[in-house]
N, C-alpha and C positions, 0 to 999 in steps of 0.2 A: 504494500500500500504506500502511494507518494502524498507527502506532506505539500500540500500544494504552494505554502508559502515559504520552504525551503529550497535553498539554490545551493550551488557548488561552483567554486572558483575552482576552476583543475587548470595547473601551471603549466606550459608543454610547450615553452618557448626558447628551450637550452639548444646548443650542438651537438649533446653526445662527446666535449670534446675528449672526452676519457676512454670511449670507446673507437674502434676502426669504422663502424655502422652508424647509423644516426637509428637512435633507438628505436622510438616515437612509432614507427611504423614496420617494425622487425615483428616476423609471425610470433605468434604466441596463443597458445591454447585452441587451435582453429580460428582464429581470427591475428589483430593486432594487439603489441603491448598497448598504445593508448586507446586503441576501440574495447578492449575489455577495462582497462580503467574507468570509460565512459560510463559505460554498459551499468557494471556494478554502482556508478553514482545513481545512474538514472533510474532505478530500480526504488531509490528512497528520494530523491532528491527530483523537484518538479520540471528543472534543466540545469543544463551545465554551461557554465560562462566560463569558457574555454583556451584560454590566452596560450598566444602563441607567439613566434615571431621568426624565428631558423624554419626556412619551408612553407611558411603560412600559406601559399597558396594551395601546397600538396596537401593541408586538412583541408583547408574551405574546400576543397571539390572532392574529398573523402567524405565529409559532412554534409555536405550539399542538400543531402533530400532530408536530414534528420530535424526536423524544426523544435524538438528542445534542445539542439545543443546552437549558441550562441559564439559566434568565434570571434575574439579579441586582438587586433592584431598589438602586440607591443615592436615600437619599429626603433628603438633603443633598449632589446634586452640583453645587452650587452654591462648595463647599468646593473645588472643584479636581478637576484630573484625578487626584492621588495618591488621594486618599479611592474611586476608584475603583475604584483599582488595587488596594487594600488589599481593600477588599471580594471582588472577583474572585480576587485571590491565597488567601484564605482559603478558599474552597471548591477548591480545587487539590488533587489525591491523590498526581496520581506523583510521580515523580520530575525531569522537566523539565516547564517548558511555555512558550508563549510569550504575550509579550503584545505585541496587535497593533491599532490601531484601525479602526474599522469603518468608517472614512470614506475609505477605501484600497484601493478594490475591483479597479482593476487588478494588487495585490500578486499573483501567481499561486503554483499549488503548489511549482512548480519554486524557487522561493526557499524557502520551509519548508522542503523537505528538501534543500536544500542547508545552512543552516546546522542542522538534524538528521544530519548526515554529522561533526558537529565535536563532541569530548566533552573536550577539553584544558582547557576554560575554564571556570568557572562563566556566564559572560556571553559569547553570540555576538551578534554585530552585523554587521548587511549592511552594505556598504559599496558607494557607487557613485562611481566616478573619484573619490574621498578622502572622499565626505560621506556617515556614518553614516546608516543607516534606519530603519523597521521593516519585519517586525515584530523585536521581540529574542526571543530565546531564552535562558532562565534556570532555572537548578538550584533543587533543594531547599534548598539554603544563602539563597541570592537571598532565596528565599516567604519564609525564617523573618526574614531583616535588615528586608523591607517590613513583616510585620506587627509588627516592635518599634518602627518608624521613625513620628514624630509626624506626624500630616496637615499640618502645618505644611511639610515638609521633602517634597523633589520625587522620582522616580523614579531621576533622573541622579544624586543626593544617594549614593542607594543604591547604585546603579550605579559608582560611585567609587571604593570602596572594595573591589570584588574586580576579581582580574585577568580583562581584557576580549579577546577574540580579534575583531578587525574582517573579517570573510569578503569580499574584493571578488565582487560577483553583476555580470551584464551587464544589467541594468537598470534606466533612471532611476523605475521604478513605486514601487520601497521610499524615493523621497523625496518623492511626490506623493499629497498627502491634498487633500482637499474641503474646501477653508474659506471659499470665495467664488462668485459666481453665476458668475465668470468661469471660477474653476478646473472649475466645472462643465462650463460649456460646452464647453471647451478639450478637457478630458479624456472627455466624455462625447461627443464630436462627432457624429455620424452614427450613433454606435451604441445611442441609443433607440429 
């Protein structure tokens, strides 16, 4: 069931420069690493605001026909992961949403709406045996603090300054993103 006034900021504007591949679009699981990151936002989450910027036109015409996903282009994501995040957050309407990156395609829905289950906090956080994840889920309060906050200054910057609820989930997928041929490998095993 989708929360119809929840969105997701999914990040997917990097080069891969760590890997030989540009990730973003490497198979995974019968499909892609960011069409199944999608997939699993879109399951809880009413669309995905989608920022991009390395390739952007290779999603806009991968996304093309899907109309909840929104694509954002950042055309300075060179500036860092924040300058993304600011973008993404700006186009946000409700009242929560999350931001999650697209290089984390095992995260499944069962973690989104587990910490959609938590409204004590401005900032929920997955947590696995003690080490925070994503994706985070954050309030209307949150958007407004990131778009005053200088691109200079980091996500966690922001995150600091309101009180944070850490959610324990049973799974180590909300600390394992894609940033090497090896994590590829690893995590992609048998299942392309």
């Amino acid at each position: 069931m989708v929360e119809t006034r929840t969105e997701c900021v999914m990040l997917a504007a990097g080069e891969s420069s760590r890997m030989k591949d540009w990730k973003m679009m490497l198979p995974f699981m019968g499909s892609t690493i960011i069409e199944k990151s999608v997939e699993n936002a879109l399951k809880v989450s009413s669309r995905v605001i989608l920022v991009t910027g390395y390739r952007t036109a290779e999603l806009k015409k991968h996304f093309s026909i899907k109309k909840s996903v929104e694509i954002v282009e950042n055309t300075q994501f060179e500036k860092g992961m924040f300058s993304s995040i600011k973008l993404g957050t700006a186009q946000v309407t409700g009242d929560r949403f999350y931001i999650a990156l697209g290089d984390m395609p095992l995260v499944d829905a069962a973690v989104y709406r587990i910490l959609l289950g938590y409204t004590c906090a401005p900032v929920i956080i997955p947590k696995y045996q003690g080490k925070k994840g994503h994706p985070v889920l954050l309030s209307r309060e949150v958007a407004e603090s990131i778009m005053k906050t200088p691109e200079t200054k980091t996500l966690r910057d922001v995150l600091a300054l309101f009180p944070t609820l850490a959610v324990p989930v049973q799974t180590a997928h909300i600390l394992k993103d894609i940033d090497s041929a090896e994590d590829y490998e690893h995590l992609a095993g048998g299942n392309q």
